[in-house]
N, C-alpha and C positions, 0 to 999 in steps of 0.2 A: 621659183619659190616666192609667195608672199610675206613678204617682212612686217614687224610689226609698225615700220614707219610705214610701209605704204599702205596699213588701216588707217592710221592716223591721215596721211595726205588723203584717204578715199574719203574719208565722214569728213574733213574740211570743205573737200569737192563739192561732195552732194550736198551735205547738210548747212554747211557756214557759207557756202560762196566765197570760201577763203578767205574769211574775213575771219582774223585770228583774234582781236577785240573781243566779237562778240563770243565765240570759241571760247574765248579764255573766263568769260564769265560764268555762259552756262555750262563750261566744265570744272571749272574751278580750280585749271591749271593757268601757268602765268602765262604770258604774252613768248617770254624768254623761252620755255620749257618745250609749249609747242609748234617756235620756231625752231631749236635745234633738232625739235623729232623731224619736222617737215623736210630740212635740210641733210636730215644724218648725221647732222654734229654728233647727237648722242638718241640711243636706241631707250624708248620707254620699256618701264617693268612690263609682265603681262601684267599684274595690277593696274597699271595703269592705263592700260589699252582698254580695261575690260572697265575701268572708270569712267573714261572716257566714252565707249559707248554707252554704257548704262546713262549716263546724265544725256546724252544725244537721243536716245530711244527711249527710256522710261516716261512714261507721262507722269508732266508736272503738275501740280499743285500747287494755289498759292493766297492765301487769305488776303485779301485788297482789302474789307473792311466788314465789321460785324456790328448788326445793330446801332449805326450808324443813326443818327436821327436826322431827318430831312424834314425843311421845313412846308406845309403845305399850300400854305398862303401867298406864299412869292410867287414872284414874275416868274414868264418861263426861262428868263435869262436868268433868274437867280436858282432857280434848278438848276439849269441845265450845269453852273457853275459846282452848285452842291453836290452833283453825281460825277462831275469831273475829280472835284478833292476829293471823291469817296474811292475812285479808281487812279486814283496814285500815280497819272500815266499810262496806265496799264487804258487806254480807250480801246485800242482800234486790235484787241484779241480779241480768242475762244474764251469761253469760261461760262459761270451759272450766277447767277441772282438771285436774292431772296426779299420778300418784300411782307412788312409786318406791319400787326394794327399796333392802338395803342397798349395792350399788354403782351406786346410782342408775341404773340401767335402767329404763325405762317398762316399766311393767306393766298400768297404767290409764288411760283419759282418757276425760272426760265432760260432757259440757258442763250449764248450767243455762237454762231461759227465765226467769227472775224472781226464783229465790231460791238465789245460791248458797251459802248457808250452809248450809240443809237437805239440799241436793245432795249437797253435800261428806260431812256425816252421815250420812246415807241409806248413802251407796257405801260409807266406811270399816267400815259394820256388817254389808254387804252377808254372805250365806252363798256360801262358792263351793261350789259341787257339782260340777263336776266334777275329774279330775286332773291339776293343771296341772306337778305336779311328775312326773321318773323312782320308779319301782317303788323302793322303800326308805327314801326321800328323807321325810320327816312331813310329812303334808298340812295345809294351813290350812284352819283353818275358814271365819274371817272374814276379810277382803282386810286390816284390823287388825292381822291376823293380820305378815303380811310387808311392808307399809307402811311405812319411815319416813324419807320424805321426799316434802314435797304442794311442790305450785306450783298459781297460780290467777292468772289473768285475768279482768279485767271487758273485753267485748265490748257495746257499747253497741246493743243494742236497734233496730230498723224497724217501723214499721208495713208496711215489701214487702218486705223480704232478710229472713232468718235469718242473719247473720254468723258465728252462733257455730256453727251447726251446718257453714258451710262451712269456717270453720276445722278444728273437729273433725274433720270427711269427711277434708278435706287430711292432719292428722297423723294420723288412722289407717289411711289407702292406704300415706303412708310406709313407720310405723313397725310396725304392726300387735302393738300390747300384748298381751301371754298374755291377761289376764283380760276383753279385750274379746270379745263374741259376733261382732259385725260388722264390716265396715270401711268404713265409711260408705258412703255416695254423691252422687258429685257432678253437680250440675244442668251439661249441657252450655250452650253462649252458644249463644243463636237467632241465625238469619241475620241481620243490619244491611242496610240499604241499601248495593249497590253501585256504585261510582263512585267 
């Protein structure tokens, strides 16, 4: 029979590498609580088993910065500095970007699988080729170019969803940003069981 410590010891296995530290953050139980479960000291509630997984399986969500102003004119070291303080740490996730003119209207949005610090860099260097502005109007070069102001999200990662890319899909069906090529696509829900 499977006890409720040995869910607990299995989602450490798989998911934490047994590392109760981080465990203990993204569950939001102590360090204490789910060594005595791993141990048997003490049996968790099902609440808290069922905690427990939810925070290990739900995709996260998590606001890094909004409307954020970046400066255009700088070095690319002083970018690269400026889109580091915008992501908090948060560099080397999953998550989505947004990238505004100056009356903050979406113009861009892109998501990352693993690193979005580079992401972020990549885009703002990006070449636009085609014309996104009216006949008269001075064309940008680089999306750098009319840029100034990012937002960024960390979207936490699956081994079976994509999260970040359904977000994305979502706000670009919405909103549909000039300098985006497509507009996502979203995976329909399969039949369920009826009854």
């Amino acid at each position: 029979m499977i006890t409720r410590n040995d869910v607990i010891r299995y989602l450490m296995a798989t998911h934490y590498k047994d590392d109760v530290g981080s465990a203990a953050i993204a569950t939001e139980f102590t360090k204490q609580q789910i060594n005595d479960w791993i141990s048997n000291k003490k049996t968790p509630q099902i609440a808290n088993v069922g905690h427990f997984m939810h925070k290990t399986f739900a995709p996260e969500f998590k606001v890094l910065g909004e409307y954020v102003p970046i400066t255009i004119s700088g070095s690319a070291k002083q970018i690269r500095s400026e889109v580091r303080t915008i992501l908090k740490g948060h560099t080397k996730v999953s998550g989505i970007y947004a990238f505004y003119d100056t009356m903050a209207n979406l113009i861009y949005l892109g998501k990352s699988d693993g690193n979005l610090f580079e992401e972020i860099i990549q885009q703002l260097q990006q070449k636009i080729g085609k014309r996104v502005f009216p006949r008269g109007a001075k064309q940008p070069k680089t999306r750098l170019d009319i840029v100034r102001y990012v937002s960024a999200y960390y979207v936490k990662g699956s081994d079976f969803e994509d999260y970040a890319k359904h977000v994305e899909s979502l706000i670009l069906r919405i909103s549909k940003p000039i300098l985006n090529k497509n507009i996502g696509s979203l995976q329909l829900l399969e039949e369920g069981p009826s009854g």
